[in-house]
C-alpha positions as CSV (number, residue, x, y, z in Angstrom):
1,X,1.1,21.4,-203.1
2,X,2.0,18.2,-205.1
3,X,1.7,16.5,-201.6
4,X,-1.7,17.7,-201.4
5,X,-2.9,16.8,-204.5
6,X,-1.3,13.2,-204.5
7,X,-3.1,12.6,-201.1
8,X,-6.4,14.2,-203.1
9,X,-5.9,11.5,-205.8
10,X,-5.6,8.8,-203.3
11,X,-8.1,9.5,-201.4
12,X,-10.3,10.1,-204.7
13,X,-9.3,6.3,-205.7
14,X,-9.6,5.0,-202.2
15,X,-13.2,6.0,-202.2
16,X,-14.2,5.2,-205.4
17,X,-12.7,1.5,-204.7
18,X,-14.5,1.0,-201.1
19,X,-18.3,2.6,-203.4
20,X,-17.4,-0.3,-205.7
21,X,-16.9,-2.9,-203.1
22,X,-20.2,-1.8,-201.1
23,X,-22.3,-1.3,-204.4
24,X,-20.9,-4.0,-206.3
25,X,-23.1,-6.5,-208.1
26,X,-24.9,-8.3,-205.1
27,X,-24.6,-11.6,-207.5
28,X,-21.0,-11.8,-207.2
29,X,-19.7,-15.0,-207.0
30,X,-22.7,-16.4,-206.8
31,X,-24.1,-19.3,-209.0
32,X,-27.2,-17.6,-211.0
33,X,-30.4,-19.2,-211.7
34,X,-31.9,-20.0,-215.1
35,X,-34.2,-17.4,-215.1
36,X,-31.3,-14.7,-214.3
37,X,-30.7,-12.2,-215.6
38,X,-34.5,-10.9,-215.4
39,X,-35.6,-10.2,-219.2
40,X,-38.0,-7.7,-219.8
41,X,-39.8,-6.7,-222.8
42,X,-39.9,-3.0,-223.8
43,X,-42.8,-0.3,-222.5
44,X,-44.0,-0.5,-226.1
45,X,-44.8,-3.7,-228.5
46,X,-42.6,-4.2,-231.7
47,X,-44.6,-4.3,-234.8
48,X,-44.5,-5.9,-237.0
49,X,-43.2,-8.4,-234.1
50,X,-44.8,-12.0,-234.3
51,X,-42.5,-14.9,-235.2
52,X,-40.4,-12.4,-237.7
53,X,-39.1,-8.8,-237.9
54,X,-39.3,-6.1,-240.1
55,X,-35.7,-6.7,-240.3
56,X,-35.2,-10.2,-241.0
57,X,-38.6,-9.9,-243.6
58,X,-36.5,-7.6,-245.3
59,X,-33.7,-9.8,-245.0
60,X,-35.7,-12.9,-247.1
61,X,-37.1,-10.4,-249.2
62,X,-33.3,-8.8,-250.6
63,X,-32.0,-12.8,-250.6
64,X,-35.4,-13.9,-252.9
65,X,-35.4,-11.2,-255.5
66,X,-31.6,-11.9,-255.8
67,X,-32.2,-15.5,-256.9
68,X,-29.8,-16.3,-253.8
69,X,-30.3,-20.0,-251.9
70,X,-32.1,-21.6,-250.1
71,X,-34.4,-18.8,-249.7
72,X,-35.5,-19.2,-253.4
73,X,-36.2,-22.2,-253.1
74,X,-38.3,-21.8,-250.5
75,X,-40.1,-19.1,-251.8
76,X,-41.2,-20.9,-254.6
77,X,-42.7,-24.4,-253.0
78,X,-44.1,-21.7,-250.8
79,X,-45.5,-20.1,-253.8
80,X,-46.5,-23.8,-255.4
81,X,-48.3,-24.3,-252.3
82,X,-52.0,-24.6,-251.7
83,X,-51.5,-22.3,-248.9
84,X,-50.4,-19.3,-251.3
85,X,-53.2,-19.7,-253.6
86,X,-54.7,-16.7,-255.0
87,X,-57.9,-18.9,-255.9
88,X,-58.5,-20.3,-252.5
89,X,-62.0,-19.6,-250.8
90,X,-61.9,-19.3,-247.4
91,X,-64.3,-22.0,-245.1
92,X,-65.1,-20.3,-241.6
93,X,-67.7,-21.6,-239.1
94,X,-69.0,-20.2,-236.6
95,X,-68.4,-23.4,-233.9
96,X,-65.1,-25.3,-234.3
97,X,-65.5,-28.6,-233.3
98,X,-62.4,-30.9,-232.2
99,X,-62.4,-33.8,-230.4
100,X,-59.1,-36.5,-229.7
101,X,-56.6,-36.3,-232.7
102,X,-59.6,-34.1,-234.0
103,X,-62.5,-36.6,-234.3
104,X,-64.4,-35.1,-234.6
105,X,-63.3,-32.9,-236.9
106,X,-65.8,-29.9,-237.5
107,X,-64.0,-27.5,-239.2
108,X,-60.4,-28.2,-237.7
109,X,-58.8,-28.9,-240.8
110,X,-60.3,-26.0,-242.4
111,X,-59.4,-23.3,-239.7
112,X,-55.7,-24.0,-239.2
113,X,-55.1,-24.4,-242.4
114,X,-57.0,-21.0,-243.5
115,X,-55.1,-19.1,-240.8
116,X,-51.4,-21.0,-242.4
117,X,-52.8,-19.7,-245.7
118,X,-53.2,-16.1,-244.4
119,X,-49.8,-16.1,-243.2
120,X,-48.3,-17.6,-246.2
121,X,-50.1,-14.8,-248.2
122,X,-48.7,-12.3,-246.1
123,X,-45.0,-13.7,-246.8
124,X,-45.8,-13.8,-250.3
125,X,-47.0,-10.2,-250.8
126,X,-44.5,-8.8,-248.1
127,X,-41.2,-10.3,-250.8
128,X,-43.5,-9.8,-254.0
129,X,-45.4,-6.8,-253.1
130,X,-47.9,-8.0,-255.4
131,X,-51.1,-6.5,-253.6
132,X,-53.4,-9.2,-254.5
133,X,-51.5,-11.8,-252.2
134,X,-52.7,-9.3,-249.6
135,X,-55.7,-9.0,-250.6
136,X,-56.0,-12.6,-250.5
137,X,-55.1,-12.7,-247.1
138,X,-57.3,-9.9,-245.6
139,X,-60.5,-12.1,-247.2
140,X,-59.5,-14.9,-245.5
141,X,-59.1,-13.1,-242.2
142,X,-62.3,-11.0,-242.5
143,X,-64.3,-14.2,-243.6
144,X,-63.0,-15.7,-239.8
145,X,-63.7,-12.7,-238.0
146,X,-67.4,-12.4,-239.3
147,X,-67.9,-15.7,-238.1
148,X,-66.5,-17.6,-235.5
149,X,-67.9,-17.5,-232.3
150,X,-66.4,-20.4,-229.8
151,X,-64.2,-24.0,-230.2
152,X,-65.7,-26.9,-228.6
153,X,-65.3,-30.4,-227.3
154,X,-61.7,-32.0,-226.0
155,X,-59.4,-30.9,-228.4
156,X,-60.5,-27.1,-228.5
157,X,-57.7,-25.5,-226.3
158,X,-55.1,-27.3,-228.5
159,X,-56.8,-25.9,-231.7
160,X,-57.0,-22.6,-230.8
161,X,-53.4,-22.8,-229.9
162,X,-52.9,-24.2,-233.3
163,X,-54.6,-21.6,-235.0
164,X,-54.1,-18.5,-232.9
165,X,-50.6,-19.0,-233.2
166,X,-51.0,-18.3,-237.5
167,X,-53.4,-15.3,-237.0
168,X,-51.4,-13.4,-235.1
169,X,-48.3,-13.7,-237.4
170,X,-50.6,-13.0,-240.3
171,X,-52.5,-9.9,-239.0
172,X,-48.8,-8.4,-237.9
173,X,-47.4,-8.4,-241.6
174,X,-50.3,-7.3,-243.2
175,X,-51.5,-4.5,-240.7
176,X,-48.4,-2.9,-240.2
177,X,-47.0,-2.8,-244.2
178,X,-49.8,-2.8,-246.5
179,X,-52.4,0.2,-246.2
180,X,-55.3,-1.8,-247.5
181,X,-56.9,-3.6,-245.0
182,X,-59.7,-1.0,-243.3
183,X,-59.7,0.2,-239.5
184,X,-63.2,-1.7,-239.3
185,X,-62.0,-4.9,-240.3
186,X,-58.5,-5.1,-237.9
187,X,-61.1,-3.8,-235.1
188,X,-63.2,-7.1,-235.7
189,X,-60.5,-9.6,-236.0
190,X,-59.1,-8.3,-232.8
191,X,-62.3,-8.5,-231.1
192,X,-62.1,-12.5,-232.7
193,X,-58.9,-12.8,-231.2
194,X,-59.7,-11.2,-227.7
195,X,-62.6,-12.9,-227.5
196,X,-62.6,-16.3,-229.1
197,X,-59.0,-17.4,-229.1
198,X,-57.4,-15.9,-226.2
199,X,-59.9,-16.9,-223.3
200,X,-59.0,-20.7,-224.6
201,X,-55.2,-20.8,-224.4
202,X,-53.7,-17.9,-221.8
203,X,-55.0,-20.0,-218.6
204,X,-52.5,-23.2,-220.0
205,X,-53.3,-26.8,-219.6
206,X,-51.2,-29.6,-217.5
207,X,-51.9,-32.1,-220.6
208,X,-49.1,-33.4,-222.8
209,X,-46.2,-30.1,-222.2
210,X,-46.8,-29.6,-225.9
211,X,-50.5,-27.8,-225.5
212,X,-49.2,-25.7,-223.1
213,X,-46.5,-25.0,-225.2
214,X,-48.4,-24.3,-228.2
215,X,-51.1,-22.3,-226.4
216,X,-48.4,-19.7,-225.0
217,X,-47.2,-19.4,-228.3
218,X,-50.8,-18.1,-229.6
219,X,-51.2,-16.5,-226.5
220,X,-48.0,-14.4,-227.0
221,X,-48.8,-13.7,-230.2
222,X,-52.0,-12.2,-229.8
223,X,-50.9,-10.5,-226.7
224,X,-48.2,-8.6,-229.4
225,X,-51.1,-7.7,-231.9
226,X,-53.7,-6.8,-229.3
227,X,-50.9,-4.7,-227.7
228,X,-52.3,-6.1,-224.3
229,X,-49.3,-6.1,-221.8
230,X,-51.0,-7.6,-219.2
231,X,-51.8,-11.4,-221.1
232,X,-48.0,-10.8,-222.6
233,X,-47.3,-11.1,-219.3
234,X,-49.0,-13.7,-218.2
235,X,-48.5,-15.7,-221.4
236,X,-44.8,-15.2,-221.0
237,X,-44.3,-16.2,-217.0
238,X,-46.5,-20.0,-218.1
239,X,-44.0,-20.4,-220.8
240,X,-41.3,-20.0,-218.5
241,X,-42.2,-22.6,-216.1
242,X,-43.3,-25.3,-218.8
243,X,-39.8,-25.0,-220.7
244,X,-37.5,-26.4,-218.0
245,X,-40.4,-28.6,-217.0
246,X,-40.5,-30.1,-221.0
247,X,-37.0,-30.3,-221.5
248,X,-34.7,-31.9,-218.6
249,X,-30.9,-31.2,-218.2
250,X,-28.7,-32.5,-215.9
251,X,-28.5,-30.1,-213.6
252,X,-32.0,-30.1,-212.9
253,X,-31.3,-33.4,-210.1
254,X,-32.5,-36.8,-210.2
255,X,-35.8,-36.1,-211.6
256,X,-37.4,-33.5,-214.2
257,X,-38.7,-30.2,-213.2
258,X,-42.5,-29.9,-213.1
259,X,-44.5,-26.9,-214.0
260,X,-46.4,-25.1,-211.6
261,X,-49.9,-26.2,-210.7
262,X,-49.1,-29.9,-212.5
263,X,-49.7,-32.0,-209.1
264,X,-46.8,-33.8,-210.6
265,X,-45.8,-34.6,-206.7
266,X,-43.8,-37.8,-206.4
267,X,-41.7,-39.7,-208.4
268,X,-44.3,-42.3,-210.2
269,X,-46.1,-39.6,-211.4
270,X,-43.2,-38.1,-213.0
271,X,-42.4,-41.1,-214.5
272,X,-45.9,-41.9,-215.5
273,X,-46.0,-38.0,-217.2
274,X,-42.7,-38.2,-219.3
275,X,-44.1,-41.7,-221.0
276,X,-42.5,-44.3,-218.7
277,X,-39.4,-43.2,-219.1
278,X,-37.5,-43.8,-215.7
279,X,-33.8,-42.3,-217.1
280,X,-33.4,-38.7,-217.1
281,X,-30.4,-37.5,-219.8
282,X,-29.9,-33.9,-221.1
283,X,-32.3,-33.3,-224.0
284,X,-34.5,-35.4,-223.4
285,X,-38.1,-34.3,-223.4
286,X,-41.1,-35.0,-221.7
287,X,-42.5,-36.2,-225.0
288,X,-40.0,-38.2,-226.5
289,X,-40.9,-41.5,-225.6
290,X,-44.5,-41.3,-226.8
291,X,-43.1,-39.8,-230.5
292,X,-41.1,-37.3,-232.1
293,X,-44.0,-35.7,-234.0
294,X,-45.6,-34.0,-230.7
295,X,-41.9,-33.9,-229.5
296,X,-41.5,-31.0,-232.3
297,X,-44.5,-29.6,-231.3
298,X,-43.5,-28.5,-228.0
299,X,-39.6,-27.6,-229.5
300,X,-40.9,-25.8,-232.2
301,X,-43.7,-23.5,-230.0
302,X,-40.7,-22.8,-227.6
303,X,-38.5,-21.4,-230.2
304,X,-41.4,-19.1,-231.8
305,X,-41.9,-17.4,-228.2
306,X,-38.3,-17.1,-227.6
307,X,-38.1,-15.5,-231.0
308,X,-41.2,-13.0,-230.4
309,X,-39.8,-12.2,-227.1
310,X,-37.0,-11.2,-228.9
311,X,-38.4,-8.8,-231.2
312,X,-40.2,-7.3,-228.3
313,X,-36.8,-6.3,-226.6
314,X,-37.2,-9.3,-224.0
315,X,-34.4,-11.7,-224.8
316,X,-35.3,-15.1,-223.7
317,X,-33.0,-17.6,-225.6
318,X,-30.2,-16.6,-222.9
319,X,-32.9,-18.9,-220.0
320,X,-34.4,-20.9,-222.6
321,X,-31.3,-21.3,-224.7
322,X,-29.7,-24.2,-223.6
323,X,-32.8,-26.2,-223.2
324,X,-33.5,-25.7,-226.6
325,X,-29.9,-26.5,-228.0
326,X,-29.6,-29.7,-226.2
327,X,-33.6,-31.0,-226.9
328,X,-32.9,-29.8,-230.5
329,X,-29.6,-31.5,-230.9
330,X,-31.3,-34.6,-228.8
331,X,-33.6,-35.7,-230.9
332,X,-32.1,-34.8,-234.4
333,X,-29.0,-37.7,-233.8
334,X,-32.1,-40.1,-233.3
335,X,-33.8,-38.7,-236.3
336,X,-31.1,-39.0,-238.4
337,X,-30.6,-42.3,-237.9
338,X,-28.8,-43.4,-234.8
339,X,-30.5,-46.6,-232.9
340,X,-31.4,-45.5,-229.5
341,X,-29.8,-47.5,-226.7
342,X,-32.1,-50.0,-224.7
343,X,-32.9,-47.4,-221.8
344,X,-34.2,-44.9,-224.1
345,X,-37.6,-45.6,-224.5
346,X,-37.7,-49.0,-224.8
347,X,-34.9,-49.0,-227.5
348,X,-37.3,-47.7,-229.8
349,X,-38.3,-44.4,-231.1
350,X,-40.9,-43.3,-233.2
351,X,-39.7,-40.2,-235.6
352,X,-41.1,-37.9,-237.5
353,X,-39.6,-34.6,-235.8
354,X,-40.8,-32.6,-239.0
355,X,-39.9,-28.7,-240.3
356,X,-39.0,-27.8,-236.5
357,X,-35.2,-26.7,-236.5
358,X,-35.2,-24.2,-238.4
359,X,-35.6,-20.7,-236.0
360,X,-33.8,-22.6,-233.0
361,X,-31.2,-23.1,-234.9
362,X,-30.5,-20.1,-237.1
363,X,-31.0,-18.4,-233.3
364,X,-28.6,-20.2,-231.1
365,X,-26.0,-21.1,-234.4
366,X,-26.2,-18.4,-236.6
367,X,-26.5,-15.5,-234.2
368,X,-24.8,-16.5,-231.3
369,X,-22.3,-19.4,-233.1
370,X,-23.3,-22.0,-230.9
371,X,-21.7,-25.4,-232.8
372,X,-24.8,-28.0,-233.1
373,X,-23.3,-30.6,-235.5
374,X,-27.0,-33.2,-235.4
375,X,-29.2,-30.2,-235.8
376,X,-26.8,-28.2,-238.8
377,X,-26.9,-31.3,-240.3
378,X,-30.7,-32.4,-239.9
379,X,-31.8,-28.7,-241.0
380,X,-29.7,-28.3,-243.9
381,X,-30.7,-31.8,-245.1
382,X,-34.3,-31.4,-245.1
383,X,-33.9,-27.5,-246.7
384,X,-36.5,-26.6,-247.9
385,X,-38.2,-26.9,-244.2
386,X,-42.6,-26.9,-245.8
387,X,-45.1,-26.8,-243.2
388,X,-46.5,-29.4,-240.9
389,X,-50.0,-28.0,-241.7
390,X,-50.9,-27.3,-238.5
391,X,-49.2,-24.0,-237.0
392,X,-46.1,-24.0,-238.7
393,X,-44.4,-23.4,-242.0
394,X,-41.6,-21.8,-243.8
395,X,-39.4,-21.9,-241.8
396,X,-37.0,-21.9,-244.0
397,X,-37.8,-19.0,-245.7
398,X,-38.0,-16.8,-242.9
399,X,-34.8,-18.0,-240.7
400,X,-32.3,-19.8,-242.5
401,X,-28.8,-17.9,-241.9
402,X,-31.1,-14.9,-241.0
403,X,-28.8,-12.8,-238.6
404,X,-31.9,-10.0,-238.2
C-alpha cells in the first residue's frame, strides 16, 4: 500500500510538473516589450477619478487641517490665489478664438483660466468643506456650459486641450462629494464637454508632441466624467504611441520612435521634428531643444494620464515609467543649473521647466522608491509648485509625498 501511494504521489507531481511546463507563461525568457504587460482599466470608471483620488484628496485634506508641511503651504498661496476667489465673475463666450501663441486671443485667457479657477475651488471646498467655494465653482461651470458653442482658428485644438483638461478635474470633485450642484446642470456641462471639447482633441494632432499630449490628457479626462469607454479607449491607445515617440531612450536604436500617422519617414525629418537636434541621449525630448517651457508641457500631460489611468485600475507608469523618470530627471540637472555640452542643442538651453515634477515624481519616488536625485532636488526646491496658468496647478498640494 505505501508503494502504491508513493507511486500515486509521484505520478501526482510528475503531472502537475509536465501541466506547468506546457501551460507555463508563453513570455518565458523572452525580452518583453514596453507596452507589456497589457494594462487595462476596470469595467467601471473610478469617481471621483481625474488627476486625484478620493484617497489621496483625503490624504491633503488630514495633512492641511493638521497644519503639517508643505501641504499648508500650499493650501494657502492656493487660497491667496486669484484662482480661489470667492468674488471672481466668470467670462464665458460663446466662440473661443485662438490663433499662434494665442493672437489672437478671443477669450483664451479667460477660459483656461476660469476652468483652473473651478478646479482650484473644488480643492478648496473639498479640504475646507466650506460650501461656498463650491458654490463658487458650480457658477463658473454653469456660466461655460450655457454658453460656449465651438473654438476657432489655429490654436483651438491646443486650447481645448488646455482647458478640457481643468473641467474635467473640476466637475469630478464637485459632482461626486458635494450634493448641490443639480442633475440639470451636470447634464449641460456634459453635453459642453461631449460636444464642444471632445470632438477638438480625441482625433490628436502630429504638431509639436506636446498638443497631442495635452489633448489626450483632456480627452482622458472627459472620457472618465462622461463615463464613455469607447473615447477612454481611444484617448488612451494615442497617448501610448506619442510617449515613446516624445521622450527617446536608448534602447529605442539610432533614431527616436515616431508616433503613428506622423509621416515622420526618414531620418531628416526626424531630425527636422525634434528641433535640429541630430544626437539622441536618454531623456531627451522631442521638445527640448526648442525650450523647456513646452518641454514641461508635454512631461507634465503625460504624468496626469498615467495618474488617471491609475485611478481607473489601468496602471500605466509601469510602460510609461521610465520614460518619464529619465525626461524628468533630464531636464531638471539642466534646469538647475548645469551648462549643457556643445551637442546638446547648440550648447544652449532655454529653461523655464515650471511647476511640472510634482505627480511624476511623488509617483515613481514616493510610491515605487525610485531614487531621482535632479528631480527630488528641483521639486523640493521650488515647493510650493503654483500654477503655470494654463492647465496646471497645485501640484503640490495634491501630490507631494502622497502615497494614495
Amino acid at each position: 500500500m505505501r508503494t502504491r501511494a508513493l507511486y500515486l504521489a509521484l505520478a501526482t507531481a510528475l503531472a502537475a510538473l509536465l501541466a506547468g511546463v506546457l501551460t507555463g507563461p508563453a513570455t518565458a525568457g523572452q525580452t518583453q516589450p514596453s507596452a507589456a504587460p497589457e494594462a487595462t482599466p476596470k469595467a467601471a470608471f473610478t469617481h471621483p477619478g481625474v488627476l486625484v483620488s478620493r484617497a489621496q484628496l483625503d490624504f491633503v485634506r488630514s495633512k492641511v487641517n493638521a497644519g503639517a508641511q508643505p501641504w499648508k503651504g500650499a493650501y494657502d498661496a492656493m487660497l491667496a490665489s486669484p484662482y480661489a476667489s470667492l468674488s471672481r465673475t466668470p467670462k464665458p463666450r460663446a466662440v473661443v478664438e485662438c490663433g499662434p501663441y494665442s493672437d489672437p486671443n478671443i477669450g483664451c485667457t479667460d477660459e483656461r483660466q476660469d476652468a483652473l479657477a473651478a478646479y482650484s475651488l473644488s480643492l478648496a471646498w473639498y479640504i475646507s468643506r466650506d460650501s461656498r467655494y463650491a458654490d463658487k465653482a458650480i457658477q463658473i461651470m454653469d456660466a461655460w456650459s450655457a454658453t460656449i458653442k465651438d473654438h476657432t482658428n489655429s490654436n483651438a485644438p491646443l486650447q481645448t486641450g488646455w482647458a478640457g483638461s481643468s473641467w474635467p478635474r473640476a466637475a469630478e470633485i464637485i459632482r461626486y462629494t458635494y450634493d448641490g450642484w443639480s442633475a440639470a446642470s451636470i447634464d449641460r456641462f456634459k453635453t459642453m464637454l461631449r460636444n464642444v471639447y471632445l470632438p477638438k482633441v480625441i482625433g490628436g494632432s502630429n504638431s509639436n508632441g506636446n498638443w497631442e499630449l495635452t489633448m489626450m490628457e483632456a480627452a482622458t479626462g472627459i472620457s472618465v466624467f462622461l463615463d464613455d469607454r469607447t473615447s477612454y479607449d481611444k484617448a488612451i491607445a494615442k497617448f501610448r504611441g506619442r510617449v515613446p515617440a516624445y521622450v527617446y531612450l536608448e534602447s529605442d536604436g539610432a533614431l527616436p520612435k515616431t508616433a503613428p500617422g506622423s509621416g515622420l519617414d526618414t531620418r531628416d525629418k526626424i531630425i527636422n521634428y525634434w528641433q535640429g537636434q541630430s544626437t539622441f541621449v536618454t531623456g531627451l525630448t522631442q521638445e527640448t531643444c526648442r525650450d523647456f517651457t513646452h518641454t514641461g508641457y508635454g512631461i507634465s500631460s503625460i504624468s496626469h494620464v498615467a495618474e488617471t489611468s491609475r485611478i481607473q485600475g489601468q496602471d500605466l507608469y509601469p510602460e510609461v515609467g521610465e520614460r518619464l523618470r529619465q525626461a524628468l530627471g533630464f531636464q531638471s540637472k539642466y534646469e538647475l543649473g548645469e551648462a549643457p555640452p556643445s551637442w546638446l542643442c547648440g550648447g544652449s538651453v532655454k529653461r523655464g521647466l515650471g511647476p511640472v515634477t510634482e505627480v511624476g515624481f511623488n509617483a515613481l519616488h514616493t510610491r515605487l522608491g525610485t531614487a531621482m536625485t535632479n528631480t527630488q532636488k528641483l521639486t523640493e526646491q521650488q515647493r510650493p509648485a503654483g500654477t503655470n496658468s494654463l492647465f496646471l496647478g497645485w501640484e503640490t498640494l495634491t501630490h507631494a509625498e502622497n502615497p494614495a
